[in-house]
N, C-alpha and C positions, 0 to 999 in steps of 0.2 A: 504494500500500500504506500501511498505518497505523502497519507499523513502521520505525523509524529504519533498520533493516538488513534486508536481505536472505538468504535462505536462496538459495542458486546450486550446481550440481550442474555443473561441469565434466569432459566426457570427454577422453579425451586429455590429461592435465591434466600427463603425467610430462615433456614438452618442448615448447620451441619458443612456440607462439600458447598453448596451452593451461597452460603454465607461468608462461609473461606473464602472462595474463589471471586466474589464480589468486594472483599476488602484486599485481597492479593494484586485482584486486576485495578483497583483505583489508586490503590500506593504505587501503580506501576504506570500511571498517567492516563489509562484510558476512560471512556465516557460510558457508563452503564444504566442499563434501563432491567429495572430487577422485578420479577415478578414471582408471585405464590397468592396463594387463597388468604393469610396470615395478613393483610394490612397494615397492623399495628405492629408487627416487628420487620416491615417493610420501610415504617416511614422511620423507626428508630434506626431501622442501619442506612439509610438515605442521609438523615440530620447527621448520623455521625461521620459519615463518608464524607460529606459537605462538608462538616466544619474542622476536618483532616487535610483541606486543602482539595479535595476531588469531587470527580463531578457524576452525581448520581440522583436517577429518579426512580419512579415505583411507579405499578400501577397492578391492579387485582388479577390473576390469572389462575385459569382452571383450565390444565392442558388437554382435558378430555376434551373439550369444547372447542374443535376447529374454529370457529368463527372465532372465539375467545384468544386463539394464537394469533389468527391471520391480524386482530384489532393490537394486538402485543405489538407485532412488526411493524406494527402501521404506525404505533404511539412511537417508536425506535428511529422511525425515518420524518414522523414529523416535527421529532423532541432534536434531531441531532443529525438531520440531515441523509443520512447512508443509515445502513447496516451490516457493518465489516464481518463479525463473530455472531455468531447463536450458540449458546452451550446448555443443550439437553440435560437438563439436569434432575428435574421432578420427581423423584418415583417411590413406591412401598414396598413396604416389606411385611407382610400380615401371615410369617409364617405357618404351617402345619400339615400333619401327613396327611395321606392323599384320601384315607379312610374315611377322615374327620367331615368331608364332606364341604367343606366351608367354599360354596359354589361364590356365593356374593364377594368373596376378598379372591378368590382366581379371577373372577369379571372384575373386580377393581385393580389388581396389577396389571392383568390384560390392559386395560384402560389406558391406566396412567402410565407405565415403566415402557407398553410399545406403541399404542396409539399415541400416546402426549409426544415420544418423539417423533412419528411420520408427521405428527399435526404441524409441530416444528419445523421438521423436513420439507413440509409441503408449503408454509408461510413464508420463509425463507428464502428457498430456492430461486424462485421467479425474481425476487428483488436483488439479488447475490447477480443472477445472471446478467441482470437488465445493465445493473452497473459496472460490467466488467470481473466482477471477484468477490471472494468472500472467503468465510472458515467456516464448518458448520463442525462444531462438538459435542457425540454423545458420551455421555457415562453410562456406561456398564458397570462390569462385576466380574468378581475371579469365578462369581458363577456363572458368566459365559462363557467360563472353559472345563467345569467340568460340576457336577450334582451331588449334592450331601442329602441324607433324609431331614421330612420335614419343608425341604426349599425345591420341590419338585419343578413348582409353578412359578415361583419367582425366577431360578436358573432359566426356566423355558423365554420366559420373556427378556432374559439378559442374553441367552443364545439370540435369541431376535434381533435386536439390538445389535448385536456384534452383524449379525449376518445382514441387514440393513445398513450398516455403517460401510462395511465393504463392498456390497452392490452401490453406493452412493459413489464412493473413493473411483469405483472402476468405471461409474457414467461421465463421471465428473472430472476426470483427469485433464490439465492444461488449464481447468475454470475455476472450479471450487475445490478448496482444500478441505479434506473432510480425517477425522481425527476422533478414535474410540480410546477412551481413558476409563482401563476398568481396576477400578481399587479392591484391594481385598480388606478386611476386617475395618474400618474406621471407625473414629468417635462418632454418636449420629443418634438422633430421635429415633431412626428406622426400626428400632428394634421395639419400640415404645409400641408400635401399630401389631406387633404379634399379641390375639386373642387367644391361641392355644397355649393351656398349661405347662403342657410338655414342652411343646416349641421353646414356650417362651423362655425354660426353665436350660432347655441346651444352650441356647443364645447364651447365657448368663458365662460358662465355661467356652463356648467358639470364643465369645469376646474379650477376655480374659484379657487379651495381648491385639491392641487395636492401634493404629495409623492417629495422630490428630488428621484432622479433618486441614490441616491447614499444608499436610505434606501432598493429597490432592490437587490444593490447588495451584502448589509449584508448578504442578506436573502441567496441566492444565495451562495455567501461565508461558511455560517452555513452550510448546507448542504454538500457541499463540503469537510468540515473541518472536520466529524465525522468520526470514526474509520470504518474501512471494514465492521465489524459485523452491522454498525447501516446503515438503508437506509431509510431517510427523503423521505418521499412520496408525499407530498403536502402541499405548502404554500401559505395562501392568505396573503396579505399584504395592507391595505387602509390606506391611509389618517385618524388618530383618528378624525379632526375637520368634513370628510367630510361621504354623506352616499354611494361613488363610491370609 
């Protein structure tokens, strides 16, 4: 890009990777437009990102809701001109085995963790092209490379995501830089959304040995930060002490 900073549109922006990654990417100069369903911890990291010296606004998003994305991008391009970066970041984690049945949280990660990022995909795109260039980044998961019990349905939707990030990379070569950043264990609410007892009770020992949410968004940040010519394609990120 030709300017010094970057326009970046972070979903899920109100905790965890996606609040990292929105005070990472402002200390690092660029212009962010943050969204999550959460308002009020939207406009407190806005005020505070603002009065750090950078430049940040909010607005309500619920990435099931195409129109609700397309209106994101559109607040992106009329708050700041372009829209250089998207970084996919939304999604849940409402563990449990596959017995338990819990139909309503596999249609809500379905939802959020694959549709919220085509919704992304599909908001983005057009506008990335129109103008010459762009980055589009999702997050995944160490569970887009392989399945633990209990995370049947969540891995399913992080193999998605992986396998949609690299059909994008492959249409998109020479235009759009496209970039899958899958963490393993992190500090993060995610775990807060498991209703299963069991689940929730293994989580307690998988998480034991967890990532700050802030070593994400180095990673995140890298990527970002390289010249037009170079397009970082994939990064796993673990915990050294841990084997998630």
């Amino acid at each position: 890009m030709s300017h010094a900073y970057k326009v970046v549109a972070v979903t899920g922006a109100s905790s965890g990777i996606g609040e990292a990654t929105a005070r990472r990417l402002a200390a690092d100069g660029h212009r962010l437009l943050l969204g999550a369903r959460r308002t009020d911890r939207l406009e407190t990291l806005a005020e505070e990102l603002t009065a750090a010296g950078g430049t940040a606004s909010f607005c309500r998003l619920d990435v099931t809701d195409a129109a609700d994305v397309r209106s994101f991008v559109a607040t992106a391009r009329e708050r700041y001109g372009r829209l250089d970066v998207i970084v996919n970041n939304a999604g849940v984690m409402p563990l449990s085995p596959l017995r338990a049945l819990r139909v309503d949280e596999w249609d809500r990660m379905i939802d959020v963790n694959v549709r919220g990022v085509l919704h992304g995909i599909a908001a983005a795109l057009p506008v990335m092209r129109a103008q010459g260039g762009g980055h589009i980044v999702n997050i995944a998961s160490v569970g887009a490379y392989e399945v633990s019990p209990t995370a049947a349905v969540y891995c399913a939707t992080k193999f998605a995501v992986r396998a949609i990030t690299e059909g994008l990379r492959q249409e998109s070569a020479g235009d759009i830089r496209v970039t899958l950043v899958s963490p393993g264990v992190t500090e993060s609410e995610l775990a807060d959304g498991i209703s299963d007892p069991a689940a929730r009770e293994a989580m307690k020992a998988y998480r034991a040995v967890a990532l700050p949410a802030t070593a994400v968004a180095d990673a995140i940040a890298h990527a970002v930060s390289q010249p037009s010519q170079v397009d970082v394609n994939e990064i796993v990120v673990r915990p050294t002490a841990g084997a998630q």
